[in-house]
C-alpha positions as CSV (number, residue, x, y, z in Angstrom):
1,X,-14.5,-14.0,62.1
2,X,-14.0,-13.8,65.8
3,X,-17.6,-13.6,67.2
4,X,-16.4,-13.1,70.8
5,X,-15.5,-9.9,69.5
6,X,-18.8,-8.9,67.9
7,X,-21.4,-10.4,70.3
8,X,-22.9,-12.8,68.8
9,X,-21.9,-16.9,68.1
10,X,-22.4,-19.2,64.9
11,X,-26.0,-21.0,65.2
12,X,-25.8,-24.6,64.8
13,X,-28.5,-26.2,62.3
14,X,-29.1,-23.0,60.6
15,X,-31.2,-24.1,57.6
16,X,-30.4,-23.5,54.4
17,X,-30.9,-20.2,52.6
18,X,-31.3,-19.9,48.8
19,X,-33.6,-18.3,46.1
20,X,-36.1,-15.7,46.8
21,X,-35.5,-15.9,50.5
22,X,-31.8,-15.2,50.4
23,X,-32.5,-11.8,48.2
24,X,-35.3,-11.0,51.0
25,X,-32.8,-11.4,53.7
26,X,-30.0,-9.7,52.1
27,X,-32.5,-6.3,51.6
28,X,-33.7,-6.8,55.0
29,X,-30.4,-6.7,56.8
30,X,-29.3,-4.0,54.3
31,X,-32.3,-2.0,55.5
32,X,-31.5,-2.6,59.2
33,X,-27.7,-1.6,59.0
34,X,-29.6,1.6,56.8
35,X,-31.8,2.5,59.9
36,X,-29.9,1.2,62.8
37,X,-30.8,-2.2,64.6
38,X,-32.6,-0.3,67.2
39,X,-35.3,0.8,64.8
40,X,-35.5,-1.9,62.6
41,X,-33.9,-5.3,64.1
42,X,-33.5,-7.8,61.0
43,X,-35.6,-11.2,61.7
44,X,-33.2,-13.2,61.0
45,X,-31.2,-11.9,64.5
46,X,-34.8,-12.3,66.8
47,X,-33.9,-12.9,70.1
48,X,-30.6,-11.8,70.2
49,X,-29.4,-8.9,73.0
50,X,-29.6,-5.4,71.9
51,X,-26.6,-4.6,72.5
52,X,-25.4,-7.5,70.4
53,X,-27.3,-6.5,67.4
54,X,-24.8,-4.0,65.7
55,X,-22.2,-7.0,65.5
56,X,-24.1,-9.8,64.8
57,X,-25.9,-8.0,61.7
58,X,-22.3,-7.7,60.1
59,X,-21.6,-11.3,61.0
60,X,-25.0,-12.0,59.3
61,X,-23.8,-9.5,56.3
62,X,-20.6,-11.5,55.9
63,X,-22.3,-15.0,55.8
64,X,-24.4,-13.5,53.3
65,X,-21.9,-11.5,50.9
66,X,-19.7,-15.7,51.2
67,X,-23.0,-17.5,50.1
68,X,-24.3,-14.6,47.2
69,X,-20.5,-14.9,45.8
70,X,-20.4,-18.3,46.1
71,X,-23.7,-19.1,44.9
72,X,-23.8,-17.3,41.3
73,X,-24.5,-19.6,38.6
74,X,-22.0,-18.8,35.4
75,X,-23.5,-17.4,32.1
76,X,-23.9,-19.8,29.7
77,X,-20.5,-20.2,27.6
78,X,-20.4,-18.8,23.9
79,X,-20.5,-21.1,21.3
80,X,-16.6,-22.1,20.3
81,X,-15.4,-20.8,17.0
82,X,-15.3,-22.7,13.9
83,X,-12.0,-24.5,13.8
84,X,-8.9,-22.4,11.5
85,X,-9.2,-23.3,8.3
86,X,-6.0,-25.4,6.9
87,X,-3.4,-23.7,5.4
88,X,-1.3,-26.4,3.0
89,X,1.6,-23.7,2.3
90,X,4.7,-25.0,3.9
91,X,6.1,-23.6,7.1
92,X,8.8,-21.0,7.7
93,X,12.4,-22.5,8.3
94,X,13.4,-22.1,12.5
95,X,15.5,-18.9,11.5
96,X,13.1,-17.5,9.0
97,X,10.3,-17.3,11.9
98,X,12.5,-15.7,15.1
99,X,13.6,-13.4,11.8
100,X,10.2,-12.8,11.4
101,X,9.4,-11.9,15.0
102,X,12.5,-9.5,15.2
103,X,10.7,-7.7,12.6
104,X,7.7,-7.0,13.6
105,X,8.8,-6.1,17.0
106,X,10.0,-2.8,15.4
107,X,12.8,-0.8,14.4
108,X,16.3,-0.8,15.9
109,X,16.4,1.9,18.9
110,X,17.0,5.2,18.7
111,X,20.8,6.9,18.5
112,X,21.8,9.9,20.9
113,X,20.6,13.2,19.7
114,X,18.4,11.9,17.2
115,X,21.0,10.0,14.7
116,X,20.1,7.2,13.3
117,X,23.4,5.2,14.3
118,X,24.4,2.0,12.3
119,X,22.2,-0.2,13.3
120,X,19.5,-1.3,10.4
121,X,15.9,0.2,10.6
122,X,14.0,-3.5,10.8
123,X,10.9,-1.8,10.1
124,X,11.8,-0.8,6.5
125,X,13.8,-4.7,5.8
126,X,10.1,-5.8,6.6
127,X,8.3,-5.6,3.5
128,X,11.3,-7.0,1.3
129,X,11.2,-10.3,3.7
130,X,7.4,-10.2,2.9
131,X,7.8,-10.0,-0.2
132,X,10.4,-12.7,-0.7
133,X,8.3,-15.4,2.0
134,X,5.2,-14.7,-0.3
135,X,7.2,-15.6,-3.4
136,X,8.8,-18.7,-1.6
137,X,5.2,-20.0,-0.7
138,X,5.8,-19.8,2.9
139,X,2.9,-19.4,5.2
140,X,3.3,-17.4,9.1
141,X,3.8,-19.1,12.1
142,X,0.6,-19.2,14.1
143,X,2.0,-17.2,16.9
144,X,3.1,-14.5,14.9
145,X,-0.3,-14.1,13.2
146,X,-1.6,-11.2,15.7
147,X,1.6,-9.2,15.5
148,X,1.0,-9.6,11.5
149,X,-2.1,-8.2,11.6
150,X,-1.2,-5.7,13.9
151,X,1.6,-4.6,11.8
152,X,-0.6,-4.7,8.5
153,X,-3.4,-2.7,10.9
154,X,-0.5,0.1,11.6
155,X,1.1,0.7,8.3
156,X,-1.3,0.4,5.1
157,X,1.5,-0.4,3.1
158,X,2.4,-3.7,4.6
159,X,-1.1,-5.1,3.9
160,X,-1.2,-6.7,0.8
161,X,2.1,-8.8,1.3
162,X,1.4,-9.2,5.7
163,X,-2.6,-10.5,4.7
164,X,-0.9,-13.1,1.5
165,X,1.7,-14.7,4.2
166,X,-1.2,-14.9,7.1
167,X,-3.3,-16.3,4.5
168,X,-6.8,-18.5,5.8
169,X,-5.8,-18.5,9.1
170,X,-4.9,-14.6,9.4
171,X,-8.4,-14.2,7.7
172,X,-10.3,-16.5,10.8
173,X,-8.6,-14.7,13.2
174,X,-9.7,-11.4,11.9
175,X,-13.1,-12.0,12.0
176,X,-12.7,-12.2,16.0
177,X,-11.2,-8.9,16.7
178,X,-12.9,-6.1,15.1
179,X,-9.4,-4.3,14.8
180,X,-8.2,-6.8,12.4
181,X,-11.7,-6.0,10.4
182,X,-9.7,-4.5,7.5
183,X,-8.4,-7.5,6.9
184,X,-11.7,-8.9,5.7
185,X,-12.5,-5.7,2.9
186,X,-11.2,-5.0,-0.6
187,X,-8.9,-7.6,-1.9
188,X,-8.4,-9.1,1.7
189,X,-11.9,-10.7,0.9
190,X,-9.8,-12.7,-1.9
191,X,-9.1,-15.3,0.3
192,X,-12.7,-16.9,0.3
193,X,-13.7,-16.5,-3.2
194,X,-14.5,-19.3,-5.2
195,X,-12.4,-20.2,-8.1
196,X,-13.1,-18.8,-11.6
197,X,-13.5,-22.0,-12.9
198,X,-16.5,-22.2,-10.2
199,X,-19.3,-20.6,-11.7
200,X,-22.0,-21.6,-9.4
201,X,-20.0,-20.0,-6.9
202,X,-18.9,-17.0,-9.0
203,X,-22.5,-16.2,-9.9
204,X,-24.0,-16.7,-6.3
205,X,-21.1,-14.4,-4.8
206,X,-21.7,-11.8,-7.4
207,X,-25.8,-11.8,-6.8
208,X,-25.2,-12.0,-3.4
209,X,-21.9,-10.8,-2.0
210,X,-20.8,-7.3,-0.6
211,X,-19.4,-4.6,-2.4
212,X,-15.6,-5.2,-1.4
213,X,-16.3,-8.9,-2.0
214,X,-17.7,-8.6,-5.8
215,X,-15.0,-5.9,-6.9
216,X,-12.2,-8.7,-5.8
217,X,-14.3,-11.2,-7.6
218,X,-14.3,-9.6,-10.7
219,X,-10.8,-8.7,-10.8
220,X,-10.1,-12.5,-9.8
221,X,-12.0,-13.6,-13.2
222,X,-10.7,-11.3,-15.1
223,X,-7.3,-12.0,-14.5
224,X,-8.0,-15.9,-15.4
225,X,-10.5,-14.9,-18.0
226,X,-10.7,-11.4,-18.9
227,X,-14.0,-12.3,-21.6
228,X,-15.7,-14.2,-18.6
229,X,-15.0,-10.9,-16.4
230,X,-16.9,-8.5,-18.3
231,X,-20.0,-11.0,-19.2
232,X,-20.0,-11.2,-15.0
233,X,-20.2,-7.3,-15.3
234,X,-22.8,-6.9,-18.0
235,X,-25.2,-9.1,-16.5
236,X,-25.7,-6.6,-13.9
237,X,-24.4,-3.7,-15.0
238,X,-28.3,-1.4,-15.7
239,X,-28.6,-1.6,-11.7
240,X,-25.3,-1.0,-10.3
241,X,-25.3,2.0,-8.5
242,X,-22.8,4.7,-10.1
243,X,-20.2,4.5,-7.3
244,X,-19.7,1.1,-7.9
245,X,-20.1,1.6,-11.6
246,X,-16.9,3.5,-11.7
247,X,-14.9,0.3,-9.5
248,X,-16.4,-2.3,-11.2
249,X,-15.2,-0.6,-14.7
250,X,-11.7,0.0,-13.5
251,X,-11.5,-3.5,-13.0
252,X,-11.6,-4.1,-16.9
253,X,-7.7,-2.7,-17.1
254,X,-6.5,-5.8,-16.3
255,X,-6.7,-7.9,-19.6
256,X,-7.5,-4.9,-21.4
257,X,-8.4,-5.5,-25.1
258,X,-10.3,-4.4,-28.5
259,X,-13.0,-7.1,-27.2
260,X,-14.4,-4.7,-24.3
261,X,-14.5,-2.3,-26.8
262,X,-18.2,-2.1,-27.5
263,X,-19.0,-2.4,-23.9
264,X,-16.5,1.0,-23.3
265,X,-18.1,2.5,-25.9
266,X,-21.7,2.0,-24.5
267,X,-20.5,3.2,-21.0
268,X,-19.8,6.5,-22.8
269,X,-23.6,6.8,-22.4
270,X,-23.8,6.4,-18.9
271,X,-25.4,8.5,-16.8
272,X,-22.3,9.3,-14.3
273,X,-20.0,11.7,-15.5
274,X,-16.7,10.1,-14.1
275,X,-18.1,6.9,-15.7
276,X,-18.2,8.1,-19.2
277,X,-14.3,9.8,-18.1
278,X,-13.0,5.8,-17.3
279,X,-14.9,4.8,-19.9
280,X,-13.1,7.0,-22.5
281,X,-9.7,6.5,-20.7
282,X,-9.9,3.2,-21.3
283,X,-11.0,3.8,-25.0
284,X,-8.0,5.5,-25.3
285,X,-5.9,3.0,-24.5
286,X,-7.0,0.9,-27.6
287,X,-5.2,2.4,-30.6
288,X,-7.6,0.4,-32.9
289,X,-11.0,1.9,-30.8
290,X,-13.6,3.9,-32.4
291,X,-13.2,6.4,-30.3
292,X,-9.1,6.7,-30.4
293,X,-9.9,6.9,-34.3
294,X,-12.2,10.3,-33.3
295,X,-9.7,11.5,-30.8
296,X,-7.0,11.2,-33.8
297,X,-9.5,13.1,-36.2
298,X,-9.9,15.9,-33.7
299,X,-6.0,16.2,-32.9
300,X,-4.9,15.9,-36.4
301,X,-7.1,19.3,-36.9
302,X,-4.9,21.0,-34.0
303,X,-1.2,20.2,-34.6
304,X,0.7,19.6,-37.6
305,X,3.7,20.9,-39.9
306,X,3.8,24.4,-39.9
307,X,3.8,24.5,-44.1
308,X,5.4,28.7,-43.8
309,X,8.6,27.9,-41.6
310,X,11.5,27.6,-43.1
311,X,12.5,24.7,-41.9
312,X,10.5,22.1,-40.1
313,X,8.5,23.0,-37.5
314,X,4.9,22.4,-35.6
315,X,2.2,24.1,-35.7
316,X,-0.4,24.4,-33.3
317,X,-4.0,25.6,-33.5
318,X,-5.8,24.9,-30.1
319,X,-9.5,23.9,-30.4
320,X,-12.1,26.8,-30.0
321,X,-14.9,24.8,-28.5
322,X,-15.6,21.3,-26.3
323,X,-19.0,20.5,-28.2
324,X,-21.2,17.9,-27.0
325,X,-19.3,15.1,-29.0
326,X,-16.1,15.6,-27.3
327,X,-17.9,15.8,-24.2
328,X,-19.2,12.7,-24.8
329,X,-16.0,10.9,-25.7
330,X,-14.4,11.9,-22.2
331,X,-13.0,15.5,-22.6
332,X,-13.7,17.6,-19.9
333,X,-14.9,21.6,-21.0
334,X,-14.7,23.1,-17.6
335,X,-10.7,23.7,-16.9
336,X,-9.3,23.4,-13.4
337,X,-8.2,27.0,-12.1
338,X,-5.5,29.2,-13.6
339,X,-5.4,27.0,-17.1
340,X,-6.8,28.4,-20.1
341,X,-9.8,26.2,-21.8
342,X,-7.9,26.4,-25.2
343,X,-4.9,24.6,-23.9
344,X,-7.1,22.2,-22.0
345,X,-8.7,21.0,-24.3
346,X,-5.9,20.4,-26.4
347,X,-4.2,18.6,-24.0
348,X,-7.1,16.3,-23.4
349,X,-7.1,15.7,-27.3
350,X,-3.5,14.7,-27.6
351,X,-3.6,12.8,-24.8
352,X,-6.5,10.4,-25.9
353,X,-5.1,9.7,-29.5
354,X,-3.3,7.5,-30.3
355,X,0.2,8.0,-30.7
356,X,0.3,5.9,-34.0
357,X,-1.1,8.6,-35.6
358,X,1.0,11.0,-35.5
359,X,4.1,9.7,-38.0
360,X,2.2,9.4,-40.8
361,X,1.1,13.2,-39.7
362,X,4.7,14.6,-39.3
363,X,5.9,13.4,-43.2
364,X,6.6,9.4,-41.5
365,X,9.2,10.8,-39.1
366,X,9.9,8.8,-36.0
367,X,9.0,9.7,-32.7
368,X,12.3,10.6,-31.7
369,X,12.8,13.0,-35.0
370,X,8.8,14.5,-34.4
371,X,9.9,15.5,-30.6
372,X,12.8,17.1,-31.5
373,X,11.1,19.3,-34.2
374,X,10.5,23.0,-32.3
375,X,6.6,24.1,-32.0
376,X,5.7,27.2,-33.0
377,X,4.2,30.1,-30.6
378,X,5.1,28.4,-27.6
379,X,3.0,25.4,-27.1
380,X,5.6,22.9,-27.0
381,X,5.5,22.6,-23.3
382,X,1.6,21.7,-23.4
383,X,2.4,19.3,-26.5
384,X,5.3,17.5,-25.3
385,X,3.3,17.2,-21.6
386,X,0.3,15.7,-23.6
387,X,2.4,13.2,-25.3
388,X,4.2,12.2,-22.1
389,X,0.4,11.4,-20.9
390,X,-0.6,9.5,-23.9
391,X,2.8,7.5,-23.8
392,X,2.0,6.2,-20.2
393,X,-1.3,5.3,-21.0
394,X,-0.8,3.7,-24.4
395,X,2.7,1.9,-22.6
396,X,4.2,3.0,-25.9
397,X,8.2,2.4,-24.8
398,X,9.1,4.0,-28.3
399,X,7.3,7.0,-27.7
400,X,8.7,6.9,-23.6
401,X,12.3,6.8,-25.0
402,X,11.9,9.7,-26.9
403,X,10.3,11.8,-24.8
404,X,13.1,10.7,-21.7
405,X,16.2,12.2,-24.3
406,X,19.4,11.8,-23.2
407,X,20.2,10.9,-19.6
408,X,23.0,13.3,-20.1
409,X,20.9,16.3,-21.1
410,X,20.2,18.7,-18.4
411,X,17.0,18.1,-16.7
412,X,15.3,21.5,-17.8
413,X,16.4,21.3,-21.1
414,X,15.1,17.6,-22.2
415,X,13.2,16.9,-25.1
416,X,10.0,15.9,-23.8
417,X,9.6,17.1,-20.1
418,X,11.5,18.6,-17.2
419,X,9.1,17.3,-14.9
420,X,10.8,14.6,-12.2
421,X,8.0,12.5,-11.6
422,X,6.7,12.6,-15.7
423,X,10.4,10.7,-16.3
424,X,9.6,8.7,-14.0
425,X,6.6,7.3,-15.1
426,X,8.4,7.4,-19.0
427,X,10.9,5.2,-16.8
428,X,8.3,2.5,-16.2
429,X,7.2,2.1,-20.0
430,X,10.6,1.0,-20.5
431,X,12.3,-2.8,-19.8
432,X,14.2,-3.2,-16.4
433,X,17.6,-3.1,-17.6
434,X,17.2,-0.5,-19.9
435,X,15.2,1.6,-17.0
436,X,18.6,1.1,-14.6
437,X,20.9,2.2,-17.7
438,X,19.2,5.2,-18.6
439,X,19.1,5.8,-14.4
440,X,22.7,4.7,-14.0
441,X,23.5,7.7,-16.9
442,X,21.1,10.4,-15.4
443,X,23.3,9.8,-11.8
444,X,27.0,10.0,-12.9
445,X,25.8,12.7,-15.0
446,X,23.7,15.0,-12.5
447,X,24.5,13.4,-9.3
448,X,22.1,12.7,-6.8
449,X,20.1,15.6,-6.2
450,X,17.4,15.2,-8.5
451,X,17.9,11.2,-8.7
452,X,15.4,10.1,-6.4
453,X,12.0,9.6,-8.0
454,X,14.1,7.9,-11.2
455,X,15.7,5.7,-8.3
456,X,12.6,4.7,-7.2
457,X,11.0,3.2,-10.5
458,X,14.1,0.9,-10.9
459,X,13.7,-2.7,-10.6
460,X,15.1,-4.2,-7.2
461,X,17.8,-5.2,-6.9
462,X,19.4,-2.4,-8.6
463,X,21.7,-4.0,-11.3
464,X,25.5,-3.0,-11.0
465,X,25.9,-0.2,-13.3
466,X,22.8,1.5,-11.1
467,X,24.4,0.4,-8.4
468,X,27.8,1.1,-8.6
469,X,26.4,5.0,-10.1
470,X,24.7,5.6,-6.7
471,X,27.7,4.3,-4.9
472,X,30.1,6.4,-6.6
473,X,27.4,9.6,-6.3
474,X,27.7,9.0,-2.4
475,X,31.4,9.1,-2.8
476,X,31.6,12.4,-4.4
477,X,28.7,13.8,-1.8
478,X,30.9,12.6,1.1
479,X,34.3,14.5,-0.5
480,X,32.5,17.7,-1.5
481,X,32.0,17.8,2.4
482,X,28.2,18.2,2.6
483,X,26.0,16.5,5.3
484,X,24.7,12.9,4.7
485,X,20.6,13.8,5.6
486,X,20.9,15.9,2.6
487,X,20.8,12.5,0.8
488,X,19.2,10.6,3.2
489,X,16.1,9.5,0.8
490,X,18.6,8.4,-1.5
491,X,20.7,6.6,1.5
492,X,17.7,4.8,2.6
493,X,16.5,3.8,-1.0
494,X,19.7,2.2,-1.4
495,X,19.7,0.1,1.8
496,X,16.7,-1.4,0.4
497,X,17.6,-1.4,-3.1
498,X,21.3,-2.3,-3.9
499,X,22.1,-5.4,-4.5
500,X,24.0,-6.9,-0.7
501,X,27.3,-7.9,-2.9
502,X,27.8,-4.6,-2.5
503,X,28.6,-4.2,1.1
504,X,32.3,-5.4,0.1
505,X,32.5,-2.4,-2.2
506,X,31.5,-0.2,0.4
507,X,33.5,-1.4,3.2
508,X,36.3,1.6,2.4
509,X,33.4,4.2,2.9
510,X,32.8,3.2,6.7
511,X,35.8,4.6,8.1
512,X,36.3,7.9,9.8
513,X,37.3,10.4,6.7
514,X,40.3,12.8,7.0
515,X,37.8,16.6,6.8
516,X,39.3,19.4,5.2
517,X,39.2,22.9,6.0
518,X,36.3,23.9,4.1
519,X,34.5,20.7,4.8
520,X,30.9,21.2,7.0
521,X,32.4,20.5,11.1
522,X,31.5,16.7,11.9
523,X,30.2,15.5,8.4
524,X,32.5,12.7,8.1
525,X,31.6,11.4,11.3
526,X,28.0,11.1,10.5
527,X,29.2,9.8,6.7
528,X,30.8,7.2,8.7
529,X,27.9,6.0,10.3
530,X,25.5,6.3,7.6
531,X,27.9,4.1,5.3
532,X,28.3,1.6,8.2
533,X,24.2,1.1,8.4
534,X,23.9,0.9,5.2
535,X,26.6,-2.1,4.9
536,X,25.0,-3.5,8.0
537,X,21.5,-3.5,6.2
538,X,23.0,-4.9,3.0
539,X,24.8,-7.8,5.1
540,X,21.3,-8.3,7.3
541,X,19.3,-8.7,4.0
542,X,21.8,-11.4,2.5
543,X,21.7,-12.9,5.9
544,X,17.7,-13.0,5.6
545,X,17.6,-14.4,2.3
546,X,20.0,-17.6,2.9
547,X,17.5,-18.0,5.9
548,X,14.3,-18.3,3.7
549,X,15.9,-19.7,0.8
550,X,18.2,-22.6,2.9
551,X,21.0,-21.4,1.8
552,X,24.2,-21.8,4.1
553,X,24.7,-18.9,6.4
554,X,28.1,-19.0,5.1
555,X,26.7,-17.8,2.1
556,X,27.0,-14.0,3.6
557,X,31.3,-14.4,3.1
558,X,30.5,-13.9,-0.3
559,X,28.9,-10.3,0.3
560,X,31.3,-9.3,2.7
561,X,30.5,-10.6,6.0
């Protein structure tokens, strides 16, 4: 500061403020530029001029502010974090990780007037690479952990592949950001449980551990030891609260077997009624159970042969009351609005026996030959829904094959149900390849249109009679002239799904079609494009796979490139 300015000069052999006395000083000069030096001169400026005082208290001010900033004394420093735990999985190759950050920096940008343009989404190739590093035993760059955890933070799907690849270390770094603190509930918690074979530890976690933490223990010992699993669950199973009564039980559905029958059949007892409901689901699912042998009793008294048609038939008498027994074995007497309690509780019955029952019932007819028999009075509908039910929770594939029919039937007139989402879980009782066949069928049959739900049960990659259906559906959609965004759930199934040899196939698709006069105005442009991104995405995921596999680059000639 230029004191020739402000009236005053620097004072040699000033000693040495500090402590209590600099805080008094500081207050006192604050007071005095408060009042005006006139009326309160500060001490520290006695015997300089009054007319000197208004600048030397700021030069007095600004020594002041330069020693209180200078003299703070830091905080004392946090105690460092526990080192990252090792992670012994074997790094990503050089290409595999920048892969990796290109896709979690988000999806390819956005086309002119809201078109998707050609370019692959990178957001949706995400969980496939996942899916595939997981399987290869990879683990995640250091440096891409946060963006993991972001990602698996934004989209709740990503989680349970994003948390497996960040593995110990995505786990440490969690715990020090509180928005990464879903990574550390439910099965996230998985990553610091002991091992089964640990029972020390298994027992101590389970006495002591949080909620999240216990239900991913037990379902870690019962998949190793599904007997150990529910001994770990009976030892504490009085005090659990009913909440977690109903987790812990659903637990038992891994390893499922005639050995937790006794347990089931106590927790019919219980106190909660969507405990006794599990329990008796689960009952249910054991053809041999006590309480499948009741349910087949019960249902046995409501449908049968209808002994006065002339030809075969079924006849159906729906019960007339829910009494306390079949209460007690899981059926539910109160119906959900606008069904009648008849029908609802026959569907419940059917449903919960066991579908072994029912040939020796119908005169040792199969199941195919018992669901094409017609049912009397107009029950088949709540019959053939009831053994679509029972199929899927018994995973009976016999019973699922007959109740799918013929691909080539139309949907509303199947055998078993028109419902789009019951085939598709029929679908998933059956084996892979036949599941793509009886796909593949329903496709060049029906088209598209109704396709998607069955598409989406299929294994991935589709096979090539799945895939080549699809393929040859989009065809005939582009030539009947009808705009691709009608099919876009199918279009973007299939850039996930089909298999990337594919892209040669669909090379012809991607140019510029000549549009007829009664073809929609600009829907082979936008067919153009669509085919174009999808053989982009399938040439992008071949591309993706040499690079985490170590195959040659040179591999993606083979799929078109």
């Amino acid at each position: 500061m230029d004191t020739t300015t402000t009236g005053s000069a620097p004072r040699a052999g000033r000693p040495e403020v500090t402590g209590d006395d600099a805080a008094r000083a500081w207050e006192e000069l604050v007071t005095s530029a408060l009042l005006g030096t006139d009326r309160r001169p500060p001490t520290a400026l006695a015997g300089t001029a009054a007319g000197s005082l208004p600048g030397a208290l700021l030069d007095e001010a600004a020594l002041h502010t330069v020693r209180r900033r200078a003299g703070l004394r830091p905080g004392a420093a946090a105690a460092p974090p526990e080192p990252a735990p090792r992670d012994s999985r074997r790094a990503l190759p050089v290409a595999a990780g920048i892969r990796l950050e290109q896709l979690l920096a988000g999806r390819a940008a956005p086309s002119p007037a809201g078109r998707r343009g050609a370019a692959p989404d990178l957001a949706e190739l995400l969980p496939q690479w996942l899916a595939l590093a997981n399987d290869l035993g990879y683990k995640a760059p250091p440096a891409a952990l946060p963006a993991l955890l972001d990602a698996a933070r934004a989209r709740t799907d990503l989680r349970p592949q994003a948390l497996r690849l960040a593995g110990p270390r995505g786990l440490w770094l969690a715990r020090l950001n509180p928005e990464w603190r879903f990574a550390l509930r439910g099965t996230a918690a998985g990553g610091g449980l002991p091992s089964p074979e640990d029972t020390e530890g298994v027992r101590a976690l389970w006495d002591e551990g949080l909620f999240a933490e216990r239900v991913a223990l037990l379902s870690a010992v019962r998949k190793d030891d599904p007997a150990a699993g529910l001994a770990l669950l009976a030892s504490t199973w009085p005090a659990e609260r009913a909440e977690d009564r109903l987790m812990f039980l659903d637990s038992l559905r891994t390893g499922l077997s005639d050995a937790d029958e006794e347990f089931l059949e106590a927790a019919l007892a219980d106190r909660s009624r969507n405990v006794r409901a599990t329990a008796a689901e689960l009952l249910s699912a054991l053809p041999a159970s006590a309480l499948a042998g009741r349910m087949a009793g019960r249902a046995a008294t409501c449908v049968g042969l209808d002994r006065t048609a002339v030809s075969p038939a079924i006849a159906v008498e729906a019960p007339h009351e829910c009494d306390a027994a079949m209460q007690r074995d899981g059926l539910v007497a109160t119906p959900p609005a606008g069904r009648g309690e008849r029908s609802w509780w026959l569907g419940q019955l059917v449903e919960a026996a066991p579908l072994s029952c029912w040939p020796a019932r119908f005169g040792g007819r199969t199941p195919e030959e018992i669901v094409a028999l017609p049912v009397a009075d107009d029950w088949q509908a709540e019959l053939h829904a009831a053994w679509c039910r029972a199929a899927v929770r018994q995973r009976d594939a016999a019973w699922s094959r007959a109740l799918l029919g013929s691909p080539a039937a139309p949907p509303a007139t199947g055998p078993g149900t028109a419902s789009l989402a019951e085939r598709g879980r029929l679908l998933s009782m059956l084996a892979p390849e036949e599941r793509a066949l009886w796909v593949a069928s329903f496709v060049a049959a029906h088209g598209l249109s109704e396709a998607f739900q069955l598409l989406g049960v299929c294994a991935v990659p589709w096979s090539e009679p799945l895939g080549a259906a699809v393929i040859d559906a989009l065809d005939i959609a582009r030539d009947a002239g009808s705009y691709p965004w009608s099919f876009s759930g199918v279009m973007g199934l299939a850039e996930r799904c089909l298999d990337p040899a594919a892209a040669r196939q669909l090379e012809s698709l991607t140019a510029l079609p000549d549009e007829a006069e009664d073809v929609a105005p600009g829907a082979g442009g936008y067919w153009s494009e669509a085919f174009q991104r999808l053989v982009s995405t399938l040439r992008l995921r071949a591309v993706m796979r040499a690079e985490l596999t170590g195959e040659h680059v040179g591999v993606v000639a083979a799929y078109g490139g």
